[in-house]
C-alpha positions in Angstrom: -16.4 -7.3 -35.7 -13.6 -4.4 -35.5 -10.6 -5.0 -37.4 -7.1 -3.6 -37.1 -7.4 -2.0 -40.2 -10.2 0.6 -38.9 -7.5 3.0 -37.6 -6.7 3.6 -41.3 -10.1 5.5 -41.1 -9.4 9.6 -41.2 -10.8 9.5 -37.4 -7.3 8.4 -36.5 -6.0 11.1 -38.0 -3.3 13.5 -36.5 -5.6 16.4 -36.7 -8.8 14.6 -35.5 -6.9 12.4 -32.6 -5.5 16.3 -31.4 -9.2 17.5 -31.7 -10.3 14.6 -29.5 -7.9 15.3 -26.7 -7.7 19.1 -26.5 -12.1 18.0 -26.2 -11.6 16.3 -23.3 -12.9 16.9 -19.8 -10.7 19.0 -18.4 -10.4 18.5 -14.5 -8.4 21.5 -13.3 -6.3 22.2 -10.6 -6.2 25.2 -8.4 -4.1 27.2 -9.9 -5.3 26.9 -13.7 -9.0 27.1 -12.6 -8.4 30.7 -11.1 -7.0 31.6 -14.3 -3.7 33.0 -14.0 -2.1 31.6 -16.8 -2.8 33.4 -20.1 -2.0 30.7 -22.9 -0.8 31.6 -26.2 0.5 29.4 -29.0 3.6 29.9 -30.9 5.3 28.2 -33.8 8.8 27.9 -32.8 10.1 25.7 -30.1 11.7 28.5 -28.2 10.4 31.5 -26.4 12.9 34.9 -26.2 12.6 36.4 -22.7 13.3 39.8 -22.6 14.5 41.6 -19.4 14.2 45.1 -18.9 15.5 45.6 -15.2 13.7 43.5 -12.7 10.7 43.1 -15.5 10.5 40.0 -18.0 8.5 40.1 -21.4 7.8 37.4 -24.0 9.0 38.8 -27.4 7.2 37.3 -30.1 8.8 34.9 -32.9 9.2 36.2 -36.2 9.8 35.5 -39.8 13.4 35.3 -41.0 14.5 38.1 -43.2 11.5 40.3 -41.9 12.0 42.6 -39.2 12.0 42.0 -35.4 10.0 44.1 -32.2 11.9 47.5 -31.7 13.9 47.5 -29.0 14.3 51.0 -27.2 18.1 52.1 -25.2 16.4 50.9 -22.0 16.5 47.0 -23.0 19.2 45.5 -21.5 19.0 42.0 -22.3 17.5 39.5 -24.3 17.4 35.5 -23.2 15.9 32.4 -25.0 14.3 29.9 -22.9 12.9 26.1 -24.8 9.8 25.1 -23.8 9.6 21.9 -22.0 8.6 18.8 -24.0 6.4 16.5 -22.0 5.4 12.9 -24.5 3.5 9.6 -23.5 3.2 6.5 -24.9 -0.1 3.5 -25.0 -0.7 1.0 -26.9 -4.1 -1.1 -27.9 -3.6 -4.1 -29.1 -5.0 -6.2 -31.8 -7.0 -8.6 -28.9 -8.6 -5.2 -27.3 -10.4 -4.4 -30.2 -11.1 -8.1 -31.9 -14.4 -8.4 -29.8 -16.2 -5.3 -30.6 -18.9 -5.5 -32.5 -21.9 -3.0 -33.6 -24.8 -2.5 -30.5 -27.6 -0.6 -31.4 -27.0 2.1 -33.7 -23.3 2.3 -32.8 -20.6 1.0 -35.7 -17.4 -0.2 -35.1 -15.9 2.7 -35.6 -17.5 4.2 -32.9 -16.4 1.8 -30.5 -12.9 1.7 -31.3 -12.9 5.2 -30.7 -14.2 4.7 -27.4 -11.1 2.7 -26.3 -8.9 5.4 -28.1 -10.5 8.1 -26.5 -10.2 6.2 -23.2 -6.7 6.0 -23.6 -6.6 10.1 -24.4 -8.6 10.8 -21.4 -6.0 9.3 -18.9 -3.4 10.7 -21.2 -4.9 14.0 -20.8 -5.7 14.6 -16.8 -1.8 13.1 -16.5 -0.5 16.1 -18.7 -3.2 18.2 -16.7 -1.3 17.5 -13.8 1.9 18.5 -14.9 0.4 21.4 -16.0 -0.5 22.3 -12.6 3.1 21.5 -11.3 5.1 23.3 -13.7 2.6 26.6 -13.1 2.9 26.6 -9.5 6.8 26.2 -10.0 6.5 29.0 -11.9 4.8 30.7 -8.7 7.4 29.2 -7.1 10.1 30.6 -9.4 11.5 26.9 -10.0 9.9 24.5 -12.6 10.7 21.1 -11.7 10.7 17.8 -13.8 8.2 14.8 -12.5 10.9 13.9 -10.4 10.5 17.2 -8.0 14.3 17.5 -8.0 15.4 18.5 -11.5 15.4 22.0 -12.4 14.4 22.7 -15.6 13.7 26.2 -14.7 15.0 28.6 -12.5 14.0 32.0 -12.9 15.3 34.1 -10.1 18.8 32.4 -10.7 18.1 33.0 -14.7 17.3 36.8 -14.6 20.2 37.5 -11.6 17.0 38.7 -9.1 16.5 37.6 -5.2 13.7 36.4 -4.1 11.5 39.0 -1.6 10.7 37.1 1.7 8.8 38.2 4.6 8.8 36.8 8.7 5.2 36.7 9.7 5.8 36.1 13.1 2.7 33.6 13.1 4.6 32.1 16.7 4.3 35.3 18.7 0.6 35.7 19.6 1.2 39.3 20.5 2.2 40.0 16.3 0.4 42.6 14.3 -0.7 40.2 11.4 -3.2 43.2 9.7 0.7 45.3 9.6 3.0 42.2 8.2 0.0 42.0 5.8 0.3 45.2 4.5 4.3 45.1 4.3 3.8 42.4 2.3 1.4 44.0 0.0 4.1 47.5 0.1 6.6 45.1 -1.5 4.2 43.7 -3.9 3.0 47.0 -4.9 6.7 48.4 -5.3 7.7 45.4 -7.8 4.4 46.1 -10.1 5.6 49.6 -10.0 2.9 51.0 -12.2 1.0 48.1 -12.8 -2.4 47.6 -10.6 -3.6 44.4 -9.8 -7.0 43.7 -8.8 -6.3 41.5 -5.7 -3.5 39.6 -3.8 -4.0 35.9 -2.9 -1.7 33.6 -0.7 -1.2 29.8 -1.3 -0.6 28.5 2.1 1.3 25.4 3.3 -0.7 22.8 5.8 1.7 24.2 8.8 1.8 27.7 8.0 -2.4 27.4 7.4 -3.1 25.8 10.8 -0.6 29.1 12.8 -2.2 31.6 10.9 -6.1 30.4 11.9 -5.4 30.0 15.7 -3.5 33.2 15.6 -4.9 35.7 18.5 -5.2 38.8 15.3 -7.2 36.5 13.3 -9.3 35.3 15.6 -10.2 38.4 17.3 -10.7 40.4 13.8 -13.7 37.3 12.9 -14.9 37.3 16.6 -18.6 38.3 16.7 -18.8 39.2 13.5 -20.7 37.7 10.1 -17.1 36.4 8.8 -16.5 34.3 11.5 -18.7 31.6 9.6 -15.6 31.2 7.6 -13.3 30.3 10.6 -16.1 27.8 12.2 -16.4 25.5 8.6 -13.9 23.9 7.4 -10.9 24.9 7.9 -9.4 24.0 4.9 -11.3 27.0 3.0 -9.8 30.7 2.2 -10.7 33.7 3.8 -9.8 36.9 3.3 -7.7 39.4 6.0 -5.7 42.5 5.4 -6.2 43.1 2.4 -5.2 39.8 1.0 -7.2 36.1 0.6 -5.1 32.8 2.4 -6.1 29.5 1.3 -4.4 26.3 2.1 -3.0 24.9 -0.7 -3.2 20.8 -1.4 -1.0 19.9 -3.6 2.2 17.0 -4.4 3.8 15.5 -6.5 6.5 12.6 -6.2 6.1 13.5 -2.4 6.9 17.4 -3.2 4.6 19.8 -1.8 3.6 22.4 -4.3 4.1 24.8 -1.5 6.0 24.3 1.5 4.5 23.4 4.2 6.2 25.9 6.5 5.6 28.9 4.3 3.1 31.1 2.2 3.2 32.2 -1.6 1.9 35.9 -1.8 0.8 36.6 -5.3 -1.1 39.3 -7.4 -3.9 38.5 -9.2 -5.7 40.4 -12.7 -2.3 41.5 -13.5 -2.3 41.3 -17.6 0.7 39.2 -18.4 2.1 38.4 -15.5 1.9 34.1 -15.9 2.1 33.1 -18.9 1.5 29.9 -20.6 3.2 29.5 -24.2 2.6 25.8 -25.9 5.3 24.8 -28.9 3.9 22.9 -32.1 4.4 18.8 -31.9 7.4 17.2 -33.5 5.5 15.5 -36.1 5.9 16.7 -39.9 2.5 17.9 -39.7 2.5 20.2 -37.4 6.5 21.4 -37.7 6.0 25.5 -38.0 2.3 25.8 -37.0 0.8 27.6 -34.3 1.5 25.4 -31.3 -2.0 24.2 -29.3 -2.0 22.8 -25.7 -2.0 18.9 -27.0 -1.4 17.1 -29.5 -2.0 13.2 -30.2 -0.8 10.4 -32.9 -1.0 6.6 -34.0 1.1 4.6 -35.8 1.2 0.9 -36.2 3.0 -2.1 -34.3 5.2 -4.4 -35.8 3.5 -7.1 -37.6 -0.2 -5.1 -37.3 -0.4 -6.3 -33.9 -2.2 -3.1 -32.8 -1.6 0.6 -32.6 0.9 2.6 -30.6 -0.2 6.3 -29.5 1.5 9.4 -28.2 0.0 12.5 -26.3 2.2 15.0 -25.9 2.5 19.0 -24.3 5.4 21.6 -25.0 4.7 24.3 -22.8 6.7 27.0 -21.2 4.8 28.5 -18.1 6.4 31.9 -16.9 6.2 34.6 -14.4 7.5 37.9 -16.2 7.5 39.5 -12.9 8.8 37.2 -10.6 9.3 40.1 -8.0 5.9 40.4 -7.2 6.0 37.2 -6.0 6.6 37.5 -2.0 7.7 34.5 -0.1 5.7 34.5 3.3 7.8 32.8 6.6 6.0 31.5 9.9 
C-alpha cells in the first residue's frame, strides 16, 4: 500500500515533475500547430523590445559587467516588456493514494505517479490553451488575461503604430474580391519591406467566413473547376483565393472570440522572427537564472502530511515584432 511518504522519492523531484509535464501530449491549437511561434528560452524575467521604426526585435539578455548587442545611429528606442506569469494549483490527498497497491509488475511508485501525472495532464492542456489565446492576441496585437478583458499587452498602443485595416466589400456582390485581395497583400508586402514571406493566411470570423463563401467572385472563380470540391465540403475548411488562404477560425475564450466574428486577420507566414514565443525560468530557487523552458512543475507538502500540493506554471511572452504586417480585413 502507497504511503505519503513516497513523494519523498527523487521522481517528485522539481527537475523530474518539469520533465513529466513538458512530456506530455500536447493537443495543439490552430495557431501553434501551424507553427508560427518560434520559442526560445531566456533566463531573466524580462524581455527588451527594441524598435527600430515600425520594426520590433528581441534583444538578448546579458551578463552584468560584460558588454551588450551594438546598437547602430538608426535605433531609436529600446523597451522592456515582463513576461506573463501564468501558475496553478492541485492537490492529492493522503485518502487518494492510501488504496493503491502493486498490480502486476507495477510498484507503488508507479501508481502514484499515475495520479500525479494525471493531475499534470489537465494542468498542461489548461496552460495549452492559454497558450493559444495569448498567441492569437498577439495576432491580434492585444494579449488579454483569462478574463478576455484585461490587457496585459498592447502592442500597437506600446510601439505608437496604427493598425492597417482594409473594407472588403463582402456585401456588394458586384466587388472585385481577387483586387481587395491583392491590396491587402500590397500593404502586407510594404510593412515586410525587404523581408519575403512564403505565404499569406487569413483567420476568418464565423460572419465574415459565411459572406466571403456565397460571394458571386468566389463562387464564380471555383465554378467548373477541380477547386470547387473545396466549396461543396464542409464549409468550415480553408481554401485558397488571390493569392492568400481563408480559413474560419473556431476559437473562445470566457465568451471572447479569438477573432471577431465580423472581420478577418491577414497574416504572413515563413517570415523568420516575426512571432515569437520567449518562456522565463520558474520562481523556485532551483531554477532562479536558468534558461527558462515552456513548463515547469513542483510538490510540497500539506499541513500535517495530509497529502501533497502541486503547481504547474508558464511565463511566456508571445510577440509580433512586426505588427504592421498584420492587416485587419472588414466585411
Amino acid at each position: 500500500m502507497a504511503d505519503i511518504a513516497i513523494f519523498e522519492d527523487d521522481a517528485f523531484s522539481v527537475s523530474s515533475l518539469t520533465a513529466a509535464i513538458n512530456d506530455q501530449e500536447y493537443l495543439p491549437g490552430r495557431i501553434s500547430s501551424l507553427g508560427l511561434f518560434r520559442e526560445e528560452g531566456i533566463s531573466t524575467i524580462t524581455v527588451q523590445i527594441e524598435k527600430d521604426g515600425d520594426t520590433l526585435a528581441l534583444v538578448p539578455a546579458g551578463e552584468r559587467g560584460t558588454s551588450g548587442l551594438v546598437v547602430g545611429g538608426t535605433k531609436r528606442l529600446m523597451i522592456p516588456f515582463n513576461t506573463v506569469h501564468l501558475p496553478e494549483r492541485f492537490t492529492i490527498k493522503a485518502d487518494e493514494i492510501q488504496g493503491i497497491r502493486a498490480f502486476g509488475s507495477r510498484t507503488e511508485l508507479q501508481s502514484v505517479q499515475d495520479v500525479v501525472n494525471k493531475r499534470l495532464a489537465k494542468a498542461r492542456r489548461q496552460l495549452d490553451a492559454t497558450h493559444e489565446f495569448q498567441r492569437m492576441g498577439a495576432l491580434n496585437g492585444q494579449v488579454l488575461d483569462a478574463d478576455g478583458k484585461t490587457v496585459l499587452l498592447d502592442i500597437y498602443k506600446t510601439f505608437g503604430v496604427q493598425r492597417k485595416k482594409l473594407p472588403m466589400g463582402l456585401g456588394n456582390p458586384d466587388t472585385e474580391l481577387r483586387v481587395r485581395a491583392g491590396e491587402a497583400l500590397d500593404m502586407q508586402e510594404e510593412a515586410l519591406g525587404s523581408i519575403t514571406s512564403t505565404g499569406s493566411r487569413a483567420f476568418c470570423g464565423k460572419n465574415f467566413w459565411n459572406k466571403l463563401i456565397v460571394h458571386k467572385s468566389v463562387k464564380e472563380t471555383y465554378l467548373n473547376t477541380m477547386q470547387a470540391a473545396s466549396l461543396r465540403g464542409d464549409a468550415r475548411e480553408s481554401f485558397e483565393f488571390g493569392g492568400i488562404v481563408w480559413e474560419r477560425y473556431r476559437g473562445k475564450v470566457a465568451g471572447v472570440s479569438f477573432v471577431h466574428d465580423d472581420k478577418a486577420l491577414l497574416i504572413p507566414e515563413g517570415v523568420p522572427d516575426l512571432y515569437v514565443s520567449s518562456f522565463a525560468p520558474a520562481d523556485y530557487m532551483e531554477t532562479v537564472n536558468t534558461q527558462g523552458i515552456p513548463y515547469y512543475s513542483k510538490l510540497e507538502p500539506l499541513p500535517f502530511n495530509k497529502g501533497v500540493a502541486g503547481e504547474a506554471q508558464s511565463n511566456p511572452l508571445h510577440l509580433c515584432t512586426r505588427p504592421l504586417a498584420q492587416i485587419l480585413l472588414e466585411m
